[in-house]
C-alpha positions as a Python dict, from the first residue, in 0.01 Angstrom:
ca = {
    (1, 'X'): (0, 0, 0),
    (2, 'X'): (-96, -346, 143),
    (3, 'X'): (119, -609, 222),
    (4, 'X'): (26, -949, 104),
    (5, 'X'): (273, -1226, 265),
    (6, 'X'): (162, -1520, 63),
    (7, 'X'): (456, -1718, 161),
    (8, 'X'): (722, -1583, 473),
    (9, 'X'): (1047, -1503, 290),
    (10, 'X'): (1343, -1656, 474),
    (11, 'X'): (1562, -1325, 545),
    (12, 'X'): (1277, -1159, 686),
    (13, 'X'): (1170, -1433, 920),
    (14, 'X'): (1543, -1478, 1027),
    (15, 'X'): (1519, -1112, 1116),
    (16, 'X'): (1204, -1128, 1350),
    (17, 'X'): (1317, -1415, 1522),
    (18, 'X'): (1645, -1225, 1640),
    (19, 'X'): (1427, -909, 1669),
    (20, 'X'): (1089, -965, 1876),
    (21, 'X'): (1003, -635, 1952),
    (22, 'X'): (988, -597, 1574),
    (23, 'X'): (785, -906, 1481),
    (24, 'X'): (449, -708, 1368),
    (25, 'X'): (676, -478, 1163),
    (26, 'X'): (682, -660, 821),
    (27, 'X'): (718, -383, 597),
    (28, 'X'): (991, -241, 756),
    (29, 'X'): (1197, -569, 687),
    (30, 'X'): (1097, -612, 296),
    (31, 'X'): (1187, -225, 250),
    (32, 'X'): (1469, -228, 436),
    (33, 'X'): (1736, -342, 207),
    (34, 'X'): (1604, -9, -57),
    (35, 'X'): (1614, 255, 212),
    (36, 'X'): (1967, 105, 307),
    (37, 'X'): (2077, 125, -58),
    (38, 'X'): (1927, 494, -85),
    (39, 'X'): (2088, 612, 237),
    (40, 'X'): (2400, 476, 161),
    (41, 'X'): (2364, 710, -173),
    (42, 'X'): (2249, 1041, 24),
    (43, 'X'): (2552, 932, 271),
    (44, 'X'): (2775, 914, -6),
    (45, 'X'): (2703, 1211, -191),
    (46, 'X'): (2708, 1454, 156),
    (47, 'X'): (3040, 1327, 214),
    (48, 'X'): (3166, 1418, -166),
    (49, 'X'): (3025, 1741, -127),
    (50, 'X'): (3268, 1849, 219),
    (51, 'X'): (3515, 1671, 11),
    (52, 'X'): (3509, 1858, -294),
    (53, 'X'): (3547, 2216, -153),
    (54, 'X'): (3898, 2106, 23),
    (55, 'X'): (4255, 2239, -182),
    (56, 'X'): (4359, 1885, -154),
    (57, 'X'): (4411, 1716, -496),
    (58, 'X'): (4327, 1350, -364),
    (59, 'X'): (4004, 1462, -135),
    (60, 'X'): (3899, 1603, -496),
    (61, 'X'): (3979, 1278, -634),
    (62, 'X'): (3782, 1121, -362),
    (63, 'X'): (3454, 1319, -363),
    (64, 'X'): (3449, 1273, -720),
    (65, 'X'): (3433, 896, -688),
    (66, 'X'): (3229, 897, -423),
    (67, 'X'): (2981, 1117, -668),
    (68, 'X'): (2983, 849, -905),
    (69, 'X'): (2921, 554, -645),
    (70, 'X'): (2607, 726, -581),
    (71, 'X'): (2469, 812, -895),
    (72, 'X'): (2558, 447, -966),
    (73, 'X'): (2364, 298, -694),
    (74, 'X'): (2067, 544, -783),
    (75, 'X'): (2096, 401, -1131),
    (76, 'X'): (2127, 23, -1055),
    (77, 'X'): (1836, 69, -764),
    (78, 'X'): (1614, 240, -1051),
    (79, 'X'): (1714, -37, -1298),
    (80, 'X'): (1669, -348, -1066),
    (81, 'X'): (1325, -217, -954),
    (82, 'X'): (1195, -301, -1287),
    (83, 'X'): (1270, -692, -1200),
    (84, 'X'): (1098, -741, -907),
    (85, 'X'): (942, -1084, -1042),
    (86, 'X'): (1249, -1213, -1005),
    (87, 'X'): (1267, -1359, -670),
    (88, 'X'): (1588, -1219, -487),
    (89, 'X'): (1425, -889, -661),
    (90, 'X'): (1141, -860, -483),
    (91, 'X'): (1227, -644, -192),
    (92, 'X'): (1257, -356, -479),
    (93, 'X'): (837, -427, -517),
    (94, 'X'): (841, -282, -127),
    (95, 'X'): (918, 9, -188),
    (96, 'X'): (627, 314, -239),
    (97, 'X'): (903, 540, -359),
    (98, 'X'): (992, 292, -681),
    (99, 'X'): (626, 208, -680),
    (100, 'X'): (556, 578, -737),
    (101, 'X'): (835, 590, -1009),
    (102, 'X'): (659, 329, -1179),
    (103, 'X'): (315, 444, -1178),
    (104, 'X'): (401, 759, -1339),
    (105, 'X'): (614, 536, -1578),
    (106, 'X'): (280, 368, -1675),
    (107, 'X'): (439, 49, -1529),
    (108, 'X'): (263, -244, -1427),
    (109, 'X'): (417, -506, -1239),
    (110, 'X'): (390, -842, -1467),
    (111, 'X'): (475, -1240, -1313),
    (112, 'X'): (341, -1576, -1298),
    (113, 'X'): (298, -1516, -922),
    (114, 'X'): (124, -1213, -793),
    (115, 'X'): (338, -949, -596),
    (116, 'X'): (322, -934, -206),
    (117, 'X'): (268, -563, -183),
    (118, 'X'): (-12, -418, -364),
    (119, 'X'): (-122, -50, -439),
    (120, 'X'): (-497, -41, -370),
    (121, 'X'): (-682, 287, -450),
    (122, 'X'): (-1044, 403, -491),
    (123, 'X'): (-1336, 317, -763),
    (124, 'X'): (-1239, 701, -902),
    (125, 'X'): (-948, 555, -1147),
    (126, 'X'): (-1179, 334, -1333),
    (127, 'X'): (-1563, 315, -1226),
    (128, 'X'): (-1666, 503, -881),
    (129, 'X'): (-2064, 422, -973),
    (130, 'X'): (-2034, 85, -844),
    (131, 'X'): (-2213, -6, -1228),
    (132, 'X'): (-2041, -213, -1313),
    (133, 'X'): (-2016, -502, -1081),
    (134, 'X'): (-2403, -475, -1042),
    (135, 'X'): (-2365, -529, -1447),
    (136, 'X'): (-2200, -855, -1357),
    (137, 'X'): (-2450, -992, -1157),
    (138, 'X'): (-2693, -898, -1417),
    (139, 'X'): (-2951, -708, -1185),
    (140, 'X'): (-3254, -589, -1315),
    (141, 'X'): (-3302, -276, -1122),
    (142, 'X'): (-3032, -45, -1045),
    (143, 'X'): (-3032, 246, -869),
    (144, 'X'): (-2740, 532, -899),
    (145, 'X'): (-2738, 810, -682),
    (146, 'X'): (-2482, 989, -842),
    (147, 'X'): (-2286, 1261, -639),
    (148, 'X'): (-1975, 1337, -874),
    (149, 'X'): (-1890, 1686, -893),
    (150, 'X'): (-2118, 1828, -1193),
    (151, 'X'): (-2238, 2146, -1186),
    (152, 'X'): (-2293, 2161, -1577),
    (153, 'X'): (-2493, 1812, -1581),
    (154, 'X'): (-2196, 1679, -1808),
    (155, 'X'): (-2238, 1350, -1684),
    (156, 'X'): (-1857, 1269, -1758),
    (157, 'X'): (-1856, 962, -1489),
    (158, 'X'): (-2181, 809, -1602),
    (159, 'X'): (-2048, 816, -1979),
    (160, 'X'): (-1687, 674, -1895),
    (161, 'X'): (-1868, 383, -1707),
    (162, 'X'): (-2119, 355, -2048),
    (163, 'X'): (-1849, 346, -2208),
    (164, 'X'): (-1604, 84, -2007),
    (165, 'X'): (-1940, -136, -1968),
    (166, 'X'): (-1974, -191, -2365),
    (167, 'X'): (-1578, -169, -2402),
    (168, 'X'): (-1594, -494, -2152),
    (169, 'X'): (-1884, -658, -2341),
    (170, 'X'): (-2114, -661, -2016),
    (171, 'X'): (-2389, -508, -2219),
    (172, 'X'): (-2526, -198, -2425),
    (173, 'X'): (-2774, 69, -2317),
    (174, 'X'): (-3077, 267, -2500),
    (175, 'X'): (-3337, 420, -2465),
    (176, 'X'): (-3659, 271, -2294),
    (177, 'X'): (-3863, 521, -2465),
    (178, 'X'): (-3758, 478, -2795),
    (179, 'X'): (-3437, 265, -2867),
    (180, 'X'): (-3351, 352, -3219),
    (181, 'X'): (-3221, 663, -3006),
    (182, 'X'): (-2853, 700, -2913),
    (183, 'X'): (-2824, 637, -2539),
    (184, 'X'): (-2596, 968, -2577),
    (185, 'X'): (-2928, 1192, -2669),
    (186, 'X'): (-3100, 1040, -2350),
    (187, 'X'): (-2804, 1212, -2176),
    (188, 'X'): (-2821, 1557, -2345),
    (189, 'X'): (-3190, 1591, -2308),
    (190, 'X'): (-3137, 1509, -1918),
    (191, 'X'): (-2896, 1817, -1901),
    (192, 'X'): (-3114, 2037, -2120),
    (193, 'X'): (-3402, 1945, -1896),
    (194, 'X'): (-3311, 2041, -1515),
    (195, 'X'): (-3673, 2010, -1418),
    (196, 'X'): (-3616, 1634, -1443),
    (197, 'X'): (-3515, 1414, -1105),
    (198, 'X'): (-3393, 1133, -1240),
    (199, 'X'): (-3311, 975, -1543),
    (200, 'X'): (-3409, 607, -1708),
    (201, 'X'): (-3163, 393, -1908),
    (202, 'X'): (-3257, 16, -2009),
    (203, 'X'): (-2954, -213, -2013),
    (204, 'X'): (-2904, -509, -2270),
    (205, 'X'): (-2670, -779, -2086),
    (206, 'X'): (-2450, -963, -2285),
    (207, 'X'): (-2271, -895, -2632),
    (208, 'X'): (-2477, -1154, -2890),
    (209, 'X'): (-2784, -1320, -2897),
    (210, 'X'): (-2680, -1661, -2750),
    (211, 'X'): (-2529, -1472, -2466),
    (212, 'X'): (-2764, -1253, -2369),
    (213, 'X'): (-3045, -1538, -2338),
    (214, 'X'): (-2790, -1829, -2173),
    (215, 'X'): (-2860, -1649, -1789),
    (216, 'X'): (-2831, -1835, -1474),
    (217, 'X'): (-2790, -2153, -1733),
    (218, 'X'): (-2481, -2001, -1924),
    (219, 'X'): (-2317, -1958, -1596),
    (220, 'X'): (-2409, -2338, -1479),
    (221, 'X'): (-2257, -2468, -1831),
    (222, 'X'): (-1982, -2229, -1788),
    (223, 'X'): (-1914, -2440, -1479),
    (224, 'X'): (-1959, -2828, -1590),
    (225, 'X'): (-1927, -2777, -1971),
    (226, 'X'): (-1564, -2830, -1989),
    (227, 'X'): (-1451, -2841, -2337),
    (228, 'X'): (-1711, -2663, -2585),
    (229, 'X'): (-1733, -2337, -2338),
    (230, 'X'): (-1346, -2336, -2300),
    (231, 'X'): (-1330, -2299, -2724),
    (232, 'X'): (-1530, -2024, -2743),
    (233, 'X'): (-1374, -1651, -2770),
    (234, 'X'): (-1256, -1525, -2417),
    (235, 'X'): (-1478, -1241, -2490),
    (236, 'X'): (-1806, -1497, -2517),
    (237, 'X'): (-1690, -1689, -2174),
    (238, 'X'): (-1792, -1418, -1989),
    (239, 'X'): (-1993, -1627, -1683),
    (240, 'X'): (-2330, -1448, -1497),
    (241, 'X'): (-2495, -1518, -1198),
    (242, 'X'): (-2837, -1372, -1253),
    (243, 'X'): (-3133, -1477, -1502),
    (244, 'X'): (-3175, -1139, -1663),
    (245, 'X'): (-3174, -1051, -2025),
    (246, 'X'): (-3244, -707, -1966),
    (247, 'X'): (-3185, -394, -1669),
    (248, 'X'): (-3269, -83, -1581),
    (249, 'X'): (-3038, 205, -1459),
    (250, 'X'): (-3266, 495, -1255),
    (251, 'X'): (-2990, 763, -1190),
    (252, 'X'): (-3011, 1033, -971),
    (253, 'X'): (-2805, 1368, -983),
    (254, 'X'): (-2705, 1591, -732),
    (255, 'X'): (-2874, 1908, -875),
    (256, 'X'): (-3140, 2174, -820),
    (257, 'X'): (-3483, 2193, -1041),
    (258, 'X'): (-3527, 2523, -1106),
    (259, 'X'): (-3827, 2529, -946),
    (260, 'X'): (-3674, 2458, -612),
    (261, 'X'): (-3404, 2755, -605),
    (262, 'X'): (-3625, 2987, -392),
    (263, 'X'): (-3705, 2699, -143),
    (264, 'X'): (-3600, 2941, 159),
    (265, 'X'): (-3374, 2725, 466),
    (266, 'X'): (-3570, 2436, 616),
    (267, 'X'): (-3477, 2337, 976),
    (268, 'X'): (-3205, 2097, 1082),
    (269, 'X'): (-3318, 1717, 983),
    (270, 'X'): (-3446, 1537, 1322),
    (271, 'X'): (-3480, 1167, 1427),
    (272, 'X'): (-3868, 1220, 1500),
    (273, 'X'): (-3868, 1343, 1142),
    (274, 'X'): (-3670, 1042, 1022),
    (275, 'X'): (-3861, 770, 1203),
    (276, 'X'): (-4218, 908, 1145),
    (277, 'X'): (-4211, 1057, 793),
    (278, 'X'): (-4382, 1314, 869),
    (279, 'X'): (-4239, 1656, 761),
    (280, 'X'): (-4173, 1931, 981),
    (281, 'X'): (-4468, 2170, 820),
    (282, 'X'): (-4683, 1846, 889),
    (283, 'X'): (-4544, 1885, 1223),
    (284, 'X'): (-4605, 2221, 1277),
    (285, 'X'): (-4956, 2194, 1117),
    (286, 'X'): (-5024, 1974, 1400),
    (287, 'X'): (-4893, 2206, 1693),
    (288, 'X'): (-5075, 2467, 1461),
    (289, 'X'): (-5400, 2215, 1566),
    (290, 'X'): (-5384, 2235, 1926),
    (291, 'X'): (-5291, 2636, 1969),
    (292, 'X'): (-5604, 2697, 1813),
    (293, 'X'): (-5784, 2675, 2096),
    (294, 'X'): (-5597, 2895, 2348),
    (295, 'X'): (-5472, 3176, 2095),
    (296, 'X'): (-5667, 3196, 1794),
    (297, 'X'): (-5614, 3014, 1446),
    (298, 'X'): (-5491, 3329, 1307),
    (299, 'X'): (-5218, 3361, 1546),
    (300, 'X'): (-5063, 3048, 1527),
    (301, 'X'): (-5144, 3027, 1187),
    (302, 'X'): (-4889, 3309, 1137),
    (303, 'X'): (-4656, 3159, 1349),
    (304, 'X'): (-4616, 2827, 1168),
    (305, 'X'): (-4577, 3009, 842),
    (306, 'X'): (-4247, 3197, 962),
    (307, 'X'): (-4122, 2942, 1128),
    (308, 'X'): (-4127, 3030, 1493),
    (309, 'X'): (-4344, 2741, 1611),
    (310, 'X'): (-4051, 2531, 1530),
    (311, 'X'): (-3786, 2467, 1806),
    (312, 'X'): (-3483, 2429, 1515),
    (313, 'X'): (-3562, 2749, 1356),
    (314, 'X'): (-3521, 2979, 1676),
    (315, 'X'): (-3164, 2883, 1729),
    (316, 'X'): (-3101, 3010, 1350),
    (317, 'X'): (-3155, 3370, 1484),
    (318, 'X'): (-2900, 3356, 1656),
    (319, 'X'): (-2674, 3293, 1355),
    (320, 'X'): (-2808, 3554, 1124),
    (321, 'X'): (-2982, 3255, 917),
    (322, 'X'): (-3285, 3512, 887),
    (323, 'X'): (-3313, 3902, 808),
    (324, 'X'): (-3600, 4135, 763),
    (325, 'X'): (-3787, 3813, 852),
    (326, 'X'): (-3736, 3570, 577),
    (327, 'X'): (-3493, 3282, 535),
    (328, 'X'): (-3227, 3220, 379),
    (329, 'X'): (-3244, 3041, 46),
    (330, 'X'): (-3098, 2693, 72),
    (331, 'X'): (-2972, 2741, -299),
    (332, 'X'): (-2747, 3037, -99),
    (333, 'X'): (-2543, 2783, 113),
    (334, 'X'): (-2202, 2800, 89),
    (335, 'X'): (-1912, 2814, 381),
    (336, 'X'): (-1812, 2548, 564),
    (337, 'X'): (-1788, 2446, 986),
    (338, 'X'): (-2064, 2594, 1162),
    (339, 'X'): (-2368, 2798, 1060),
    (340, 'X'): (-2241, 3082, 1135),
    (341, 'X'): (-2019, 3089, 766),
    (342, 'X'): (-2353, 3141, 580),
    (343, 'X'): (-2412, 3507, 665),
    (344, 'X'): (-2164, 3837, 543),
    (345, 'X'): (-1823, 3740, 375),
    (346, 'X'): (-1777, 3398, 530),
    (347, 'X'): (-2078, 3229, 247),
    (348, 'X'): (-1825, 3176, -2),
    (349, 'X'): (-1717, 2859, -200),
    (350, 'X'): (-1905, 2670, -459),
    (351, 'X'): (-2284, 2682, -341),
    (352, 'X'): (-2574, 2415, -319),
    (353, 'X'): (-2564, 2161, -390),
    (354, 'X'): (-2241, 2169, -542),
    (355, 'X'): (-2003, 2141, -248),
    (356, 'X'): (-1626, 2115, -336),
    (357, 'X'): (-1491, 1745, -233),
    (358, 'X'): (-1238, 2013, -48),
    (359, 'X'): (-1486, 2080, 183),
    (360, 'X'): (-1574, 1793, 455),
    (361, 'X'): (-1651, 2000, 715),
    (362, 'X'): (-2031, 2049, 563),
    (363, 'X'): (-2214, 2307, 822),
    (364, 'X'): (-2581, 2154, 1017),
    (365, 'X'): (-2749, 2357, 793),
    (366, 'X'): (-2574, 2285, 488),
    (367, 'X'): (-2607, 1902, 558),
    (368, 'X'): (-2949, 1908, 616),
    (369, 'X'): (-3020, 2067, 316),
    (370, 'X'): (-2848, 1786, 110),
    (371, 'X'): (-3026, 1511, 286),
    (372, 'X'): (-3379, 1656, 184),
    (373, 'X'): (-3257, 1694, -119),
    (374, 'X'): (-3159, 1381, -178),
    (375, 'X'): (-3493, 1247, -1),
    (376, 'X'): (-3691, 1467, -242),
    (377, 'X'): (-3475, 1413, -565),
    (378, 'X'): (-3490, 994, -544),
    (379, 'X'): (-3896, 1019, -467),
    (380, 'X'): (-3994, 959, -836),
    (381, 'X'): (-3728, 723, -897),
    (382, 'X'): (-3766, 530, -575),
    (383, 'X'): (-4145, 473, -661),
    (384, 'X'): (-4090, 389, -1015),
    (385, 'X'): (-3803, 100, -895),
    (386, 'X'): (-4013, -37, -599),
    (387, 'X'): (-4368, -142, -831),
    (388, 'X'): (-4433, -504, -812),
    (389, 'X'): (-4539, -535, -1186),
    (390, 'X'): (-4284, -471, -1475),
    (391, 'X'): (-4219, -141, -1553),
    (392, 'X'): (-4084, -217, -1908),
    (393, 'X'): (-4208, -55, -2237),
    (394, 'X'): (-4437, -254, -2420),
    (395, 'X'): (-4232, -273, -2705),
    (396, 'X'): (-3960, -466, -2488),
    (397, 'X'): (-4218, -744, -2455),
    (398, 'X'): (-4224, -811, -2832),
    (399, 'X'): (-3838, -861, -2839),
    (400, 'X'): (-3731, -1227, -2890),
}
């Protein structure tokens, strides 16, 4: 809850000025007057209950009106909160207990002047791709790394964004391949086929022809065109900022090829590994170079292959990360904290890459693991989004 003060109510700056200390405390001030109201219920109705187990005929009489004073003020609270446009109302918009009520209610709070506390959440309740405002600006290339929780390869969050995207009129989607497909087969075949890293949509912006080739222009005579864009349909006003006719959406899942589940446990990500790019078998290779001479290629050879060359990979002993001298497999990765949860009873949970959302305490091992992954998963897509010539089907260029 976030409280927007577009204008200082009088009562509540009458109150800081006799109370200093309390100056910075806004929101105690504009939900004051509903926790008062709701105390002075709870206060009520303790004091009826004492009442009510006495002999006495008029303390009976007494809790029984004090009962209905509080259900009363319960009611009237409840009812008023539904008027918070009006202005000496609007302390009822303050509070997150009535704003709670209402949400559940499927109520939305509706005025000519917005309300000065507002309920901000996450992208998850309508579009947590971030699609859709890239739609708006009408980019060409998009890229969605797309980390929902998935295991099946349902695609359930891509779809309900398809689907807001052409509800709102921002545009339509096919197939580049072969757009006389339903976008929805390009979706299916994508789950069918787990060998595949990422998957291509094309994106048509706008909703009719003289939409989708206004552009940057459309937007400018949006601006300065005063009475002839102001008569078209609200749905046709729709204003863009970029040039382009036509997108595409490169998305890349969270899952494992199936050629990939036997990769056994790399070591720990490091920043000479970041900032040079060169792997850590490239690394090794390279140690693997210079031992040569003192020990024997065949020796160090062996060496680099299981892993004890590398400095990461000794400290993994130590955690039972290796038996009868192989690795773990990373597609074995489950547990959470510390290394030590991947070995006996403690690897349980959902495994890799599908980590529960529960768990965000991801073990070094288990991190690392998801970072090349990612790094090795976005390759393809990554090289496809960053050529310099147009990567659109030739049949795309024939389109008026």
């Amino acid at each position: 809850y976030l409280l927007f003060e577009r204008r200082r109510n009088p009562c509540v700056a009458w109150c800081q000025r006799r109370m200093p200390s309390c100056r910075r405390e806004s929101f105690f001030f504009y939900e004051f007057p509903v926790v008062a109201c709701g105390g002075s219920a709870f206060v009520l109705f303790i004091v009826a209950s004492i009442l009510s187990q006495s002999d006495l005929e008029s303390r009976c009489q007494s809790s029984r009106h004090m009962y209905v004073a509080s259900v009363y003020i319960v009611l009237t609270v409840f009812v008023l909160s539904f008027f918070g446009f009006v202005p000496f109302l609007e302390f009822f918009v303050h509070s997150p207990m009535l704003r709670q009520i209402h949400m559940a209610m499927r109520y939305y709070h509706i005025s000519e002047t917005p309300p000065s506390m507002i309920y901000v959440s996450d992208g998850g309740v309508q579009d947590c791709t971030g699609v859709l405002q890239l739609m708006l600006r009408r980019c060409g290339r998009i890229l969605l790394a797309l980390a929902a929780a998935d295991p099946e390869d349902n695609l359930a969050v891509l779809r309900e964004t398809m689907k807001i995207a052409v509800k709102s009129k921002l545009g339509s989607f096919y197939d580049p391949k072969d757009p006389r497909r339903d976008v929805s087969l390009l979706l299916d075949e994508f789950k069918r086929n787990r060998s595949q890293t990422y998957l291509h949509i094309g994106i048509s912006y706008g909703w009719d022809r003289g939409e989708q080739g206004s552009g940057a222009a459309g937007a400018e005579g949006t601006a300065a065109g005063g009475g002839e864009t102001s008569a078209r349909p609200e749905a046709q006003r729709r204003t863009f900022t970029g040039p382009q006719r036509t997108g595409h959406l490169l998305v890349v899942k969270n899952r494992l090829p199936p050629s990939w589940e036997d990769i056994e446990l790399e070591p720990p990500l490091t920043e000479a590994e970041i900032i040079s790019g060169a792997s850590w078998k490239e690394k090794g290779e390279e140690e693997e170079d210079e031992e040569e001479s003192s020990e024997g290629g065949s020796a160090a050879h062996a060496r680099h292959a299981s892993g004890d060359s590398i400095p990461e990979f000794k400290s993994m002993h130590s955690f039972g990360l290796r038996s009868g001298g192989k690795r773990l497999a990373t597609a074995k990765l489950g547990g959470c904290c510390c290394n030590c949860c991947h070995v006996g009873c403690c690897n349980v949970g959902p495994k890799f890459p599908h980590v529960a959302n529960a768990n965000q305490c991801l073990t070094p091992a288990l991190f690392s693991s998801l970072c090349r992954l990612g790094h090795r998963l976005s390759q393809d897509a990554i090289e496809l989004l960053c050529q310099q010539d147009c990567f659109e089907e030739p049949w795309e260029h024939c389109v008026q």
